[in-house]
C-alpha positions in Angstrom: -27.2 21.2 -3.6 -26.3 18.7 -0.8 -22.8 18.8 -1.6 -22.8 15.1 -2.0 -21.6 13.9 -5.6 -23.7 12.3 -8.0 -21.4 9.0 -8.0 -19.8 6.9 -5.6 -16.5 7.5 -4.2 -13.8 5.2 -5.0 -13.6 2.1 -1.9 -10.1 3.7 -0.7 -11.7 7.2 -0.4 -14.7 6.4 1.4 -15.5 6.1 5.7 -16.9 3.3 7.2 -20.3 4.9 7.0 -20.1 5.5 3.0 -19.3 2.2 2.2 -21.8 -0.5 1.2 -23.0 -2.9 3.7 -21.4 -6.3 1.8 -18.2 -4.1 2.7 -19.0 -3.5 5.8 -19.7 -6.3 7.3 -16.6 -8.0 6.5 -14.2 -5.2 7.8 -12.4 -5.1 4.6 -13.0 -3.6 0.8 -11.9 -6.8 -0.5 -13.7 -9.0 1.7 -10.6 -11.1 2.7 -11.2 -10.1 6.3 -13.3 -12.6 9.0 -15.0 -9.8 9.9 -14.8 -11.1 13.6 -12.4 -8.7 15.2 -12.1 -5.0 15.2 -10.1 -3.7 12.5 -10.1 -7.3 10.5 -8.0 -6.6 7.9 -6.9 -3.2 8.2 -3.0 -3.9 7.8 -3.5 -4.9 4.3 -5.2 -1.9 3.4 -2.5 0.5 4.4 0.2 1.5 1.6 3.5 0.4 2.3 5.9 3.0 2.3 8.4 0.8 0.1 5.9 0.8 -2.6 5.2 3.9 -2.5 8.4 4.6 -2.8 9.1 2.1 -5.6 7.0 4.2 -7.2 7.7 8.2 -6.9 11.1 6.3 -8.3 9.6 4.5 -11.0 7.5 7.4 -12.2 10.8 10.0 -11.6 13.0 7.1 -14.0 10.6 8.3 -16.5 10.3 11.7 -16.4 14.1 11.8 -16.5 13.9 9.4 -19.9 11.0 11.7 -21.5 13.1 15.3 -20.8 16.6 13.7 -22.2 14.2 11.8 -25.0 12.7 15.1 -25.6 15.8 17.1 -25.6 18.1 14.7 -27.8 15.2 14.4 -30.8 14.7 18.7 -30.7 18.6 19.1 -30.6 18.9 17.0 -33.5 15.8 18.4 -35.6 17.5 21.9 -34.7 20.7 20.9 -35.9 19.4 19.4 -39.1 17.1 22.7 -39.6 20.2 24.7 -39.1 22.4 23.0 -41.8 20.0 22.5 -44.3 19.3 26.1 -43.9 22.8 26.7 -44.0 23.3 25.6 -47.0 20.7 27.4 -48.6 19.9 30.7 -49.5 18.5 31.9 -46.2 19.8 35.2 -44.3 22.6 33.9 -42.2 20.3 35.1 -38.4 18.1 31.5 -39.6 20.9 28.8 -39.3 22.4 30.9 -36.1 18.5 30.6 -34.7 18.1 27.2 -35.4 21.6 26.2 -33.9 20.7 27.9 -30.8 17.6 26.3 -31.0 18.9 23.5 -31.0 21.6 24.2 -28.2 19.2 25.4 -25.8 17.5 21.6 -26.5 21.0 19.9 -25.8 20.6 21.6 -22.6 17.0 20.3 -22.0 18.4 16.5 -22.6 21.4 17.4 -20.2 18.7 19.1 -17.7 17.0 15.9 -17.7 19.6 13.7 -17.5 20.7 15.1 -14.4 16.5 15.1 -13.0 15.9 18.9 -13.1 12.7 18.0 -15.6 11.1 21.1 -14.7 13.9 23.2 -16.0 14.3 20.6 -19.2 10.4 21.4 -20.0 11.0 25.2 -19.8 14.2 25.0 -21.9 13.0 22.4 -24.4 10.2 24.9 -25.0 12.9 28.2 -24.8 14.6 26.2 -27.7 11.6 25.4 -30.0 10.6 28.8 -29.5 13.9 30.5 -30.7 13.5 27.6 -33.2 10.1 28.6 -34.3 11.8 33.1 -34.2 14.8 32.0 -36.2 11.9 31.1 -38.9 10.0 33.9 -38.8 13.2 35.8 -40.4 13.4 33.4 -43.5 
């Protein structure tokens, strides 16, 4: 094995040396560059930091919006699960499991309001496991 892989390496990953000679001759991946002067080019290729962060933002907005999404619909299955068991003729431990079920999910959503969305995953699954208990006992 030469340790090389069997495709090419995506233009932003590669050295000078691994990328194609149309590249290289014009001192930029994109070819906007004259090519002329050393380093043609190369302030276009950096990130910007404001993008960048533009974007950890962008993708923390969302996983924010997916835990309290989350959260809200299992609360509110929970809650449902609970009352119509509630009202039927299951042992009283089912509804309590579901409600708490269901509670531990509220706090998922209010986790991930708040941007803990690690903590809103493990309690959003804590709650649809004592969820999924509370139905072993019906």
């Amino acid at each position: 094995m030469s340790g090389r892989p069997d495709s090419d390496l995506p233009p932003d990953t590669q050295t000078a040396e691994d990328l194609p000679e149309s590249f290289a001759e014009t001192g930029t991946e994109t070819g906007t560059g004259t090519g002329t002067e050393p380093g043609a080019g190369t302030e276009a290729e950096l990130p910007d930091d404001d993008l960048d962060d533009d974007l950890l933002d962008e993708q923390a907005r969302r996983a924010r919006w997916a835990a309290v999404g989350t959260g809200v619909v299992l609360a509110l299955a929970g809650t449902a699960a609970a009352v119509l068991r509630a009202s039927g003729a299951a042992p009283a431990l089912v509804p309590v499991a579901y409600a708490c079920g269901a509670a531990v999910c509220a706090l998922a959503a209010v986790l991930g309001a708040r941007g803990r969305t690690r903590r809103a995953l493990w309690a959003a699954v804590a709650g649809v496991m004592i969820m999924a208990l509370g139905d072993q006992f019906d």
